[in-house]
N, C-alpha and C positions, 0 to 999 in steps of 0.2 A: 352442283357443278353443271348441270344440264342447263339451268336456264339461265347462269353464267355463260355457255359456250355459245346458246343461240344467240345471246343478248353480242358476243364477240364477232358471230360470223354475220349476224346482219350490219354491223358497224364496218367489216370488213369489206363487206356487198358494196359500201357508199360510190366507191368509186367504180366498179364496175355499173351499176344502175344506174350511172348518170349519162350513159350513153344508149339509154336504152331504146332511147329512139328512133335512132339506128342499125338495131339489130332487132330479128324475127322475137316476140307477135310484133314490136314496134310497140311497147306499150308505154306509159300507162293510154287504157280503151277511156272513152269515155259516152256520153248520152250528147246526142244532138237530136231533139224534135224524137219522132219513131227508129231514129236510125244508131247504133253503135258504132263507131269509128274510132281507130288506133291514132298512134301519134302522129301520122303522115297524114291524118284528113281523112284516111280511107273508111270506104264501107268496108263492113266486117258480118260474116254471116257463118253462125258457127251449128256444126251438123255431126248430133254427136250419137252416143251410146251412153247407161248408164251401170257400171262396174259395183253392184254391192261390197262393202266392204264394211257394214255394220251391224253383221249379227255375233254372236255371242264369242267367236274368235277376236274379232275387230281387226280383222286381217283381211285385205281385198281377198276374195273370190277365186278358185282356179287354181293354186299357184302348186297344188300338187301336183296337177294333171299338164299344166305346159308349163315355159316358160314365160317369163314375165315380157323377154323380149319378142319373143314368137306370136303371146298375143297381142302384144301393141304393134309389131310390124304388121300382123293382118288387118289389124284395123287401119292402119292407114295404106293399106293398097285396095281397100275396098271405097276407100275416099272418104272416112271420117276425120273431124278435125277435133273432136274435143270429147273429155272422157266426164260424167259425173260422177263424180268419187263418192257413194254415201260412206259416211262416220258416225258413231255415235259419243255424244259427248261423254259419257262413261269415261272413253278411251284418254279420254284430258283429265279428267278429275282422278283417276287413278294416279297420274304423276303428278298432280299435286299430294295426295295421298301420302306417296313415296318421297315427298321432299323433294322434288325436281327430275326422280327417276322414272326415267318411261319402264316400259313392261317387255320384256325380252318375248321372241316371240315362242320360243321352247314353252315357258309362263304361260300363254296365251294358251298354244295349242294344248297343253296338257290338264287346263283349267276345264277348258271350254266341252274337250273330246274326249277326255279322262288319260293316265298314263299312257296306257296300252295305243289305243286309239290314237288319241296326241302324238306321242312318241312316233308313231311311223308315220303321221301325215308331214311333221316335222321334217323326218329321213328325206319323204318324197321332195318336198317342196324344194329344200337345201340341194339334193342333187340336180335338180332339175333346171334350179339358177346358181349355179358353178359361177358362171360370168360373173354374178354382182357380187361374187363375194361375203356372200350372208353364211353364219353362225348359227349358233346355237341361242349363243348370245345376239344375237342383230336386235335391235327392236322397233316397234311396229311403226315408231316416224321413221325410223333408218328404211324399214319397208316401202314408205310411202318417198323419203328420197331416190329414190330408186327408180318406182316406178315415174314419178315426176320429170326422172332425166332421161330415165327411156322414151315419154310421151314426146316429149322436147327436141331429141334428137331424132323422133320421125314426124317432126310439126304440128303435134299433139298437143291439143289444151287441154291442163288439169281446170279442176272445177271442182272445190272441194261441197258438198253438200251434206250439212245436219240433218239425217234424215231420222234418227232419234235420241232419247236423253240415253235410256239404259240401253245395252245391246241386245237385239233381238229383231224379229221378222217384225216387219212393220205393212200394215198399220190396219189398226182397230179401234172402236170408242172404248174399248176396255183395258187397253193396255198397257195404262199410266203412263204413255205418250204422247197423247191426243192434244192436250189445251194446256195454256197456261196455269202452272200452280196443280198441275194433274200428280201422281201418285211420284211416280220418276221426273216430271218435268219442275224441274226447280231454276227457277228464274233466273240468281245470280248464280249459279254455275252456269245456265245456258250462256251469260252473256262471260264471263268469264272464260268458257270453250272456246268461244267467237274469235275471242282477241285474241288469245292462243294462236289458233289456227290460223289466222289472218298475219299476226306476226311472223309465222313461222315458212307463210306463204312467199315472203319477200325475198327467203332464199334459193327462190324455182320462177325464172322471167316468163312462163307458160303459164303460170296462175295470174291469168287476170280478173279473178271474179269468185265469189260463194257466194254460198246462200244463208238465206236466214235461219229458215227451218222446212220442213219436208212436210206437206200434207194437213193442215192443222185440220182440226175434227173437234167435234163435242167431246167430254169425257163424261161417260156413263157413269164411270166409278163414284165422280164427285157434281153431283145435279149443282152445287151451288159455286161454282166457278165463274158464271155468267158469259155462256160463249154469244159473244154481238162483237159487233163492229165497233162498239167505243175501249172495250177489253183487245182487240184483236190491235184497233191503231197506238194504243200507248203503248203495245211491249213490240209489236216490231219498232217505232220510230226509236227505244230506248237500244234495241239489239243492233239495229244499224250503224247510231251513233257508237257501239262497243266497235265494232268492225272497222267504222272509218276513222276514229282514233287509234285504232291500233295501225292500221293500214292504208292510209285514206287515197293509193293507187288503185284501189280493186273495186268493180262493180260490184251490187250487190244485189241480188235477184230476191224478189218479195213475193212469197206468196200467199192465195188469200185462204177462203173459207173453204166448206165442202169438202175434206181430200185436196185441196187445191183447184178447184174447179171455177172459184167466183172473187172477184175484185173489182165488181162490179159499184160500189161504192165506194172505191178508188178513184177509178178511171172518170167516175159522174162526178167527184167530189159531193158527193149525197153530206145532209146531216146525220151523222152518226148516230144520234140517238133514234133515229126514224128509221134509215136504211132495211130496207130485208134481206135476206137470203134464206137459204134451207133449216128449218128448224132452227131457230134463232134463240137463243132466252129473250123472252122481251124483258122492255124497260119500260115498266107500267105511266110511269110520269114523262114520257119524253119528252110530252110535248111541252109539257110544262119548263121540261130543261133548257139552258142557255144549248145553241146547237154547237156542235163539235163538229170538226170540219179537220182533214187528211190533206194538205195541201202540198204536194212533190217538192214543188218548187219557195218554201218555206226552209227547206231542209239545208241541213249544211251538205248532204251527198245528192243534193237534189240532179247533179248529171253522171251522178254514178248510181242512180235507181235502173233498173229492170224488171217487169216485170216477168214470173213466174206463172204460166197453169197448166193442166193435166187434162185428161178427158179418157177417160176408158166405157166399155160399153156395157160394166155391171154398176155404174152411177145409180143413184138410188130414184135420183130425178131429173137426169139429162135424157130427153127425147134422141135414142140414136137411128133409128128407123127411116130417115130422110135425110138427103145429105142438106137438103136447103136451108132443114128445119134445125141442123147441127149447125149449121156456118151462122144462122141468127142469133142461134143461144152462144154460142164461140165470141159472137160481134157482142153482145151484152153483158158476159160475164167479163170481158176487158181488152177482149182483138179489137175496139174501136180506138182503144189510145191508138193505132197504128196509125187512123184517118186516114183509113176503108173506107168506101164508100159501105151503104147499111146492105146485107144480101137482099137477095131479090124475093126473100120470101118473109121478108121483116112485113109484120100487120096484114100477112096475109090470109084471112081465114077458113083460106081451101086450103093450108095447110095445117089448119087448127092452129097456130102459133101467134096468134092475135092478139094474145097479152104481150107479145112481145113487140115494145115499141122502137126500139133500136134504135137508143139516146145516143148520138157524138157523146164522143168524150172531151173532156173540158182540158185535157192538155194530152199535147205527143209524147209518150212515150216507148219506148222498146218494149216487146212483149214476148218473150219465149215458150214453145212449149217442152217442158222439162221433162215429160212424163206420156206417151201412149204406147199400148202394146196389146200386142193377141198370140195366139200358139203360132209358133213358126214350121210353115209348113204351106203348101199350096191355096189352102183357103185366104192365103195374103191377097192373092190376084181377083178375089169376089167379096171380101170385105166390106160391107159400104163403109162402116165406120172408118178403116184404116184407109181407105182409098179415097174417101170424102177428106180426112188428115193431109192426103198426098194435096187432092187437088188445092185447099184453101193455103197449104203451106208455099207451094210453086208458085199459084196464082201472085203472091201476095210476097214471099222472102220473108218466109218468117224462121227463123231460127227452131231449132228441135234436136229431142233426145231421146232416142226411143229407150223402153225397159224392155231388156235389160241384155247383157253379154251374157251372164252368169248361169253354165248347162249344167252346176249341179253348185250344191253347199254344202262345204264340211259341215255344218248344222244348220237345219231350219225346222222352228217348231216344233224341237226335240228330235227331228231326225237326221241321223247324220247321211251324207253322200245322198241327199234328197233330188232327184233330178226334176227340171223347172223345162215343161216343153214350149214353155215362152220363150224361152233364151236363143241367142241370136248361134250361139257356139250351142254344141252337143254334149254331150256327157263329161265325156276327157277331155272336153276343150281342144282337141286335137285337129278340129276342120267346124266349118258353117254346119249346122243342124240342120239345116237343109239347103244344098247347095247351090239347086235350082234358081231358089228365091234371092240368092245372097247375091246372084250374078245376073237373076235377069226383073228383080224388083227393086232389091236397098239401091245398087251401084245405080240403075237409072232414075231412082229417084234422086240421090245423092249429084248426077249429073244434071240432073232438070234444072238443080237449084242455082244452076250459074257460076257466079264468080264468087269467092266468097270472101276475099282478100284478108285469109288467115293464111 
């Protein structure tokens, strides 16, 4: 019955999405050159937060501690426009599992938390969103409609993001999340998750966009997987095409190797079998192979690509120490699709970064960063990392989403009510974790950025 009903209310949707043009985001977005634009021509510049909602619950973040509407009204008076929702595909393969039955969220918390435990996080959440009308019974897409219409009605973009296969903290080279065909990560469920999601996107005009997947990495567990760039281009170009036949209004944000850190043989359209990046498996014959080539604009979603990267400052091999020496490696691993001019410290060897020759990229595309964050707290305002983030973002209108909202998790890494002094909210999600910062660095950053015509 479930996936009778979807299958009804998107045939239902037909007529109200044909006006969609006309009404807020104005969608369906699409790619022009480096720039994203809605149905109207406009540029679009989207400045967001990122909402876990993929660990062992598979229940967004918080919802014991506030309101669902309370924290998405703060997020948009602090000037955010769009949320990343991580999910794990799990949460889809379970109701295939069930015949078409999603998972109640009572199921969920009591699974995850044990009875006891469960049981009263349950109580809390339920009271605390009276407004939406959630059960016992509710379940966790009914969750996700909810928050989807709450985002929408304060001009909120959803953004669903795969950030793993099985539920859990992410991410590791050991946590059979990491690479294609890894312990948890199984292909044709992934692409089957996709189009799920993507389908079910159609019934929320604020999803104009997911992702592929979150962070790819080595997988330790299984040495013969072969993590390179010709294994990396045939399962996203295969998972893109699940999305835009399921959905083919939605962007789709790509990310590359590292954690997400390099797409660099994207953006150069490199020979695949040659390309490098961080601890690669090589392909002892490459040269001998016919070369393989990643061409955007080959593709049938060729103006619904985005790209996707990250940057954090425990990278295993990004230089963060200099902001010149960040903004060169930024412009190589794929901010050059933007057609930036190369930073000023590219081949410069006062700054030791001389290997880096700060190749244009061989075609414009959009380039987001999906992923930066540190402890929230005072040190934001002396950060080079996070402040060299600000500058190259302003300078340039690059789209971004810091990590993370989320000031505690009903579970992480086996602990429950784990508190994260990353996070942008504090414990109970009750006010900004530190209030200073939330009023006098996100909102003027958030302002720097301009117009952003979401």
């Amino acid at each position: 019955m479930f996936f009778v009903s979807l299958v009804l209310s998107a045939v239902l949707l037909v007529g109200a999405q044909s006006d969609s043009k006309s009404r807020w985001p104005h969608s369906p977005w699409k790619t022009e050159g480096r720039l994203v634009k809605n149905s109207r021509g406009e540029d679009v510049t989207i400045l967001g937060v990122n909402w876990p909602g993929s660990g062992e619950t598979m229940i967004p973040e918080g919802l014991q501690y506030s309101s669902a509407s309370s924290i998405i009204s703060r997020l948009a008076s602090e000037g955010f426009n769009f949320v990343r929702h991580t999910y794990a595909i799990e949460m889809i393969d379970q109701i295939y599992e069930r015949n078409g039955v999603d998972v109640s969220i009572e199921e969920a918390f009591t699974t995850a938390l044990g009875a006891a435990n469960g049981g009263a996080i349950l109580g809390r959440v339920l009271e605390n969103n009276k407004d939406l009308g959630w059960t016992k019974n509710t379940t966790r897409f009914q969750v996700w409609d909810s928050l989807a219409q709450l985002e929408a009605e304060n001009g909120i973009l959803m953004h669903p993001d795969n950030h793993v296969s099985k539920a859990m903290w992410c991410c590791g080279h050991y946590d059979g999340n990491a690479w294609f065909g890894d312990k948890y990560f199984n292909i044709d469920q992934w692409h089957r998750g996709l189009a799920y999601m993507a389908t079910w996107a159609k019934n929320h005009a604020n999803i104009v966009s997911m992702s592929l997947r979150n962070e790819l990495r080595a997988s330790y567990n299984d040495t013969t997987l072969q993590y390179n760039w010709v294994t990396w281009a045939s399962n996203v170009t295969a998972a893109a095409d699940a999305i835009h036949s399921a959905n083919s209004d939605l962007l789709i944000t790509i990310s590359g190797l590292q954690y997400d850190q390099d797409l660099s043989a994207l953006t150069q359209e490199l020979n695949l079998n040659l390309a490098t990046s961080y601890k690669l498996d090589a392909i002892r014959d490459a040269k001998r192979r016919e070369p393989v080539y990643l061409k955007l604009d080959d593709q049938a979603w060729k103006d619904k690509a985005v790209l996707e990267l990250h940057m954090y400052s425990m990278s295993e091999n990004a230089d963060t120490g200099d902001c010149e020496a960040i903004k060169a490696q930024l412009y190589n691993y794929g901010y050059n699709a933007l057609g930036i001019d190369p930073p000023s410290a590219c081949g410069d060897s006062s700054k030791n970064i001389s290997q880096y020759d700060c190749v244009p990229a061989k075609r414009l595309t959009p380039v987001w960063m999906t992923e930066f964050g540190q402890a929230e707290d005072s040190s934001l305002y002396t950060n080079l990392l996070t402040n060299c983030l600000r500058e190259f973002t302003t300078e340039h209108k690059i789209s971004w989403a810091v990590w993370a909202i989320a000031g505690s998790y009903y579970i992480r890494s086996g602990v429950q009510d784990l508190d994260d002094t990353w996070a942008l909210f504090n414990h109970d999600w009750s006010n900004w974790r530190d209030p200073d910062t939330a009023e006098n660095f996100w909102k003027p950053w958030i302002q720097a950025m301009g117009e952003t015509g979401v």
